[in-house]
N, C-alpha and C positions, 0 to 999 in steps of 0.2 A: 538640547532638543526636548518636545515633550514628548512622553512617549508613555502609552499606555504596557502595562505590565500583565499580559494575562496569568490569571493566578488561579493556579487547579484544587491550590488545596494542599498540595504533593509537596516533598520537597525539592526537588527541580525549580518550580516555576517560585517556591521561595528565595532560594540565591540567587536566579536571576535576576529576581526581582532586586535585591539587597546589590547587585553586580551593577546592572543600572545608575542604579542613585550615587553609588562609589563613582561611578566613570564622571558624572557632574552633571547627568539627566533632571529632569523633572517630569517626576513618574509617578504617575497614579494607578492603582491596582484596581484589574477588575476581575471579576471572577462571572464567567458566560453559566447561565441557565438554561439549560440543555433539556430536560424533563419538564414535562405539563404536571408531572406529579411526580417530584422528585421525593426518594425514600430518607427516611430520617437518619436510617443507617448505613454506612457499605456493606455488605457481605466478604470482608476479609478482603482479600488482593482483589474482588473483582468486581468491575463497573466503576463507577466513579460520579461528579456531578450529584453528590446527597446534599445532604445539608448539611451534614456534618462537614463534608468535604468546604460549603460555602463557608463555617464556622474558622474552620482552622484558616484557610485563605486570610479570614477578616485580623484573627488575631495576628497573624504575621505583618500585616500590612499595618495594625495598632502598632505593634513591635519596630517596623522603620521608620513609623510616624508620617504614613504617606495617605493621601484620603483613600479611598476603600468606593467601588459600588457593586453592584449585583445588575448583570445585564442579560434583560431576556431576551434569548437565540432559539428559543421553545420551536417557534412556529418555521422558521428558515431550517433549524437543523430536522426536524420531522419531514418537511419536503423533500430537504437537497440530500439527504443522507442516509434518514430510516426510509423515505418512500423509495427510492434510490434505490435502497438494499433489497427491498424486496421486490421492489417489478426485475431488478437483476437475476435474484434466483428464480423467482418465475418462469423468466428466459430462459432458463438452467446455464445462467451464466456465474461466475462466482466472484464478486466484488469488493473490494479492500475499503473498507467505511472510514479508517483514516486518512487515507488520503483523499477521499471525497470531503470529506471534515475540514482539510487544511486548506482544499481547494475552493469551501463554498464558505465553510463558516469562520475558521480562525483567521483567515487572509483573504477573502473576500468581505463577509457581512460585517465582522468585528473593526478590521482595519477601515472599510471604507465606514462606519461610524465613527470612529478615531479622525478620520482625519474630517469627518462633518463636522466635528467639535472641534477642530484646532490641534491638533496634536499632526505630530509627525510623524513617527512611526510606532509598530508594536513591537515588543518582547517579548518570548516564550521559553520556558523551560527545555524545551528540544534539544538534542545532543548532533550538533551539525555546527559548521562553523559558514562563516561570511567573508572570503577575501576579494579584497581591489583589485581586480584583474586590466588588463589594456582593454577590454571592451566594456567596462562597468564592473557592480559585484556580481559575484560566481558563488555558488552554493558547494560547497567540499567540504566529505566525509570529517565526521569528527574523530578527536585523539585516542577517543577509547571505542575500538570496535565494535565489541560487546554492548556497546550502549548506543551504538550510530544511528539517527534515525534521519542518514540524507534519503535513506528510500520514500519515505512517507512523505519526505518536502520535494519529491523530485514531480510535484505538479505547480510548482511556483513558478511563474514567469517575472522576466526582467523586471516589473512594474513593482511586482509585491516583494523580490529582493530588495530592492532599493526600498524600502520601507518596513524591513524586518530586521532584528536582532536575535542573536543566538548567545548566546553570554557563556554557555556553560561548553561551547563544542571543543576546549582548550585544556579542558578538565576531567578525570575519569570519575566514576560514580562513586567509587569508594572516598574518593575525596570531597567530594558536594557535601556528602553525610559529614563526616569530618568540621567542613565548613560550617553546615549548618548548626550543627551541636557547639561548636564556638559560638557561634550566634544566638545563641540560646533559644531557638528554635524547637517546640515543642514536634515539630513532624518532622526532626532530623530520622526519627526510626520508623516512619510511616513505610509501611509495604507500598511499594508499587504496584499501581491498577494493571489489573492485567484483562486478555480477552475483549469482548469486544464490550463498548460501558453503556452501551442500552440493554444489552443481552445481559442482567448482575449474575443471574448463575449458571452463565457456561452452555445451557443447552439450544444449541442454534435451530437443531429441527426442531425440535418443541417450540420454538417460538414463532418459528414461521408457520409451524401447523395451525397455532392460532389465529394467525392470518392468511392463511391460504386453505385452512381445511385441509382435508385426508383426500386424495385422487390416488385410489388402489390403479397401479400399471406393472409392468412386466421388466423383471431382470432380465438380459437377453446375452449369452453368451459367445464371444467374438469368436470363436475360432471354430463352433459347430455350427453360428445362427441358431440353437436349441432356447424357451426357455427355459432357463431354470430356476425361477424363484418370483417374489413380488413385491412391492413395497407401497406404501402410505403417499407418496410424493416424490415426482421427480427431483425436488426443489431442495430435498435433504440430501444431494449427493454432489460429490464434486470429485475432480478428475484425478486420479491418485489415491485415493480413501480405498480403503481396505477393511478397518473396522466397519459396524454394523450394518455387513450387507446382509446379515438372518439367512445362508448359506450352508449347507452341509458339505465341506471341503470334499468327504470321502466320496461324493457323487460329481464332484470337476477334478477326476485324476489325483485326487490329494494334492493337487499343486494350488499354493494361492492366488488367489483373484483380487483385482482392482477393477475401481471403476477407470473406464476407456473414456467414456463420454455420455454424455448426459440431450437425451433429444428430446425437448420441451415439448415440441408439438404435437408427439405420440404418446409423451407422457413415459417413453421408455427410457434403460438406463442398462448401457452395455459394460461389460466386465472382461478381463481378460490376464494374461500373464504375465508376469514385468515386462519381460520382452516388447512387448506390445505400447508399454509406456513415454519409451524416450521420444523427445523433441527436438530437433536441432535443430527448425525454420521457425520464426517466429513475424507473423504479419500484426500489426498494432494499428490501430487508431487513436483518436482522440489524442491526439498528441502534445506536451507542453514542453516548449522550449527553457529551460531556466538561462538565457539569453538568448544571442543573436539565432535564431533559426537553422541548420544544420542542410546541407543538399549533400547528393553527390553519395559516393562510395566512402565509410570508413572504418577504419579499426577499433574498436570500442569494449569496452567493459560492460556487461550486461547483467542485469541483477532481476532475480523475479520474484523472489520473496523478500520477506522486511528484513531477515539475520539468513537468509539463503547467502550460498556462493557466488563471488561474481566469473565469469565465466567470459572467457577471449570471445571474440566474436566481429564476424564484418557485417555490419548494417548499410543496408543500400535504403537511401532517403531519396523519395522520384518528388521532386517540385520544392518547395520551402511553403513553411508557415503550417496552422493547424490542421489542413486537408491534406497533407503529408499523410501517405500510409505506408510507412518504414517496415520492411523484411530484414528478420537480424537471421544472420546465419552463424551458430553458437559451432567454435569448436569441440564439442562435445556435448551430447544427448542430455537433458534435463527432463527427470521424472515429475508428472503431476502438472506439466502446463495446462493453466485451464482457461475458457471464457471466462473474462470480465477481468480477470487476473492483471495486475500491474508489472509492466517491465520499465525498470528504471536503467539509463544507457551513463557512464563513464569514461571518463578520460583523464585515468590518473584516479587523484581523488577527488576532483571534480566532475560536478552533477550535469552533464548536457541535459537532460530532459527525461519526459518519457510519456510511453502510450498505451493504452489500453489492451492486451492481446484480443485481436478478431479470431487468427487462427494462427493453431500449430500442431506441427506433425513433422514427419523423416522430408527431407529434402531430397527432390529427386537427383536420382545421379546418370550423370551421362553416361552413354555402355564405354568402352573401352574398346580402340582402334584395334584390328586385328595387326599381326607383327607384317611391315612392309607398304601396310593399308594408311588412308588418309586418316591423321589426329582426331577424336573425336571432339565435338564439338563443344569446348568450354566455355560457352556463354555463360550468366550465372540461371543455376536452378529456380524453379519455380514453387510455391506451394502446390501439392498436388490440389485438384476438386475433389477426389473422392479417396477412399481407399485411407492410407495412413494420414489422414486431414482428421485432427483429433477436436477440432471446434474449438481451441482453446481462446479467451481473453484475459491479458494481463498487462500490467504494467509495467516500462521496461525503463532502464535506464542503459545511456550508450556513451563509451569514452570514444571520442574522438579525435582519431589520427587518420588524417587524408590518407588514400593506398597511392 
């Protein structure tokens, strides 16, 4: 097959690339240009996409003697990703920029240029693996935990499975390095990018200040309705965050505060006591299948962070396909779900899908039948409208087992 090799720079996406051309591909390396004004240097583990990073990319791909380009993604990844990001938190919703990335640029924009030019599918460094299942490929967890990134691919549908490779999901990371220093591989000790890589140093308010400005509004505390405090922008907060709420603890009972939720339209930003935090109903949209589409009642594995826990859970899917708006009912409480947030659903180590969280909060419960009296009524629960309805969106992944 031919298959383009995207190449970050890292070492990851240099063994796959080397993994590739081993298996009898014919692979050419490209390396995506993500910055309108890419910086000369990385700042240590964070951001990515320099030039330096183009640099090393090219030498490696000198080193398997495969052609080499540079492809500008500048102008699709600023739309579908950074504009993306920030009309999100504007919302006061909180958005996962890799998987908007895998969904628009590495496996939409990239792959459908690959195959304009004749190639068959892509390759990526990603720690996920690809098996043949009875209904096509299936997307499942990679060998090494610790390095698994099926949460981030759990917005690929069937189409862009079948035309994607994962090379290294068989492999742990301590051995890649390994690998690659046999290979002589000058980015065998390259730190891994970390944080988000248009953000290079880490500070997320700070950067959305500069594009959203300062809107002073009101901390407002959930258990008296009192305010107590103020801040620069809705847009800096997200649901679970506890650091820099600029709060005097000894004036809220000395107990610690979280943000509850964040209400964009007033500009205000509620606080409260863990208690207050857990979620066990989870409503999603946006939904991506990674195959056949999912109906019905199941038992699933649910994941809402990239290295969070996965978490038992029945997800009720009402219709098929992407206007599905799936309710996971988690067995047990999950702190910090928030809008915009990604839940990715399971089944096994296999990736069903996942969607966007619209909402989450306590699921209500039915009262309990007095002794003698008619069974209460077990239908299944509802998100509440108001009350413990914590605004959350994220993105979910669900294992699937018929009840």
């Amino acid at each position: 097959m031919r298959v383009v090799a995207a190449m970050s720079g890292g070492v990851d996406s240099a063994v796959a690339a080397s993994r590739m051309i081993e298996a009898g591909h014919e692979v050419v390396g490209v390396h995506l240009a993500l910055a309108k004004n890419a910086k000369t240097l990385r700042e240590g583990a964070r951001g990515c996409c320099t030039i330096e990073d183009a640099g090393d990319a090219r030498r490696v791909a000198d080193k398997l003697g495969i052609p080499f380009y540079v492809w500008d993604m500048a102008t699709p990844f600023a739309r579908d990703v950074v504009e993306d990001f920030v009309a999100e938190y504007r919302a006061g919703r909180t958005p996962n920029p890799c998987l908007r990335c895998n969904e628009k640029i590495k496996f939409a924009a990239l792959l459908d240029k690959a195959l304009a030019l004749g190639f068959d599918a892509v390759a990526t460094g990603h720690y996920a693996q690809i098996v043949d299942g009875p209904h096509g490929r299936e997307l499942h967890r990679a060998v090494d935990m610790a390095k698994d990134q099926s949460y981030v691919l759990g917005v690929l549908d069937e189409e862009q499975l079948a035309r994607a490779f994962f090379p290294l999901g068989d492999t742990t990371k301590p051995q890649i390095r390994d690998e690659a220093a046999e290979r002589g591989f000058a980015v065998a000790k390259k730190p891994d990018s970390h944080d988000i890589c248009f953000i290079s140093d880490g500070d997320t308010r700070g950067w959305l200040t500069q594009r959203l400005g300062e809107q002073e509004g009101e901390i407002v505390d959930e258990g008296s309705g009192e305010v107590v405090g103020g801040h620069h922008g809705a847009y800096g907060f997200t649901v679970g965050q506890r650091r820099g709420l600029g709060l005097d603890r000894s004036d809220l009972d000395g107990q610690p505060r979280y943000v509850t939720r964040v209400e964009a339209e007033t500009n205000r930003v509620f606080i409260g006591t863990a208690d207050l935090l857990g979620a066990d109903e989870i409503e999603a949209d946006h939904v991506r299948w990674c195959g056949p589409a999912a109906s019905g009642r199941h038992r699933l594995g649910a994941q809402i962070r990239a290295h969070g826990e996965e978490i038992p859970a029945t997800a009720e899917v009402p219709g098929e396909g992407s206007d599905a708006r799936p309710v996971v009912r988690l067995d047990s409480a999950v702190r910090g779900a928030a809008p915009g947030q990604s839940i990715v659903l399971y089944d096994g180590t296999r990736v069903v899908g996942s969607g966007t969280i619209a909402r989450a909060g306590r699921a209500a419960r039915a009262p309990s039948a007095p002794v003698g009296g008619k069974p209460a009524d077990e239908s299944p629960a509802r998100l509440p409208p108001t009350g413990e309805d914590f605004g959350v969106t994220r993105t979910f992944t669900l294992r699937s087992t018929p009840l």
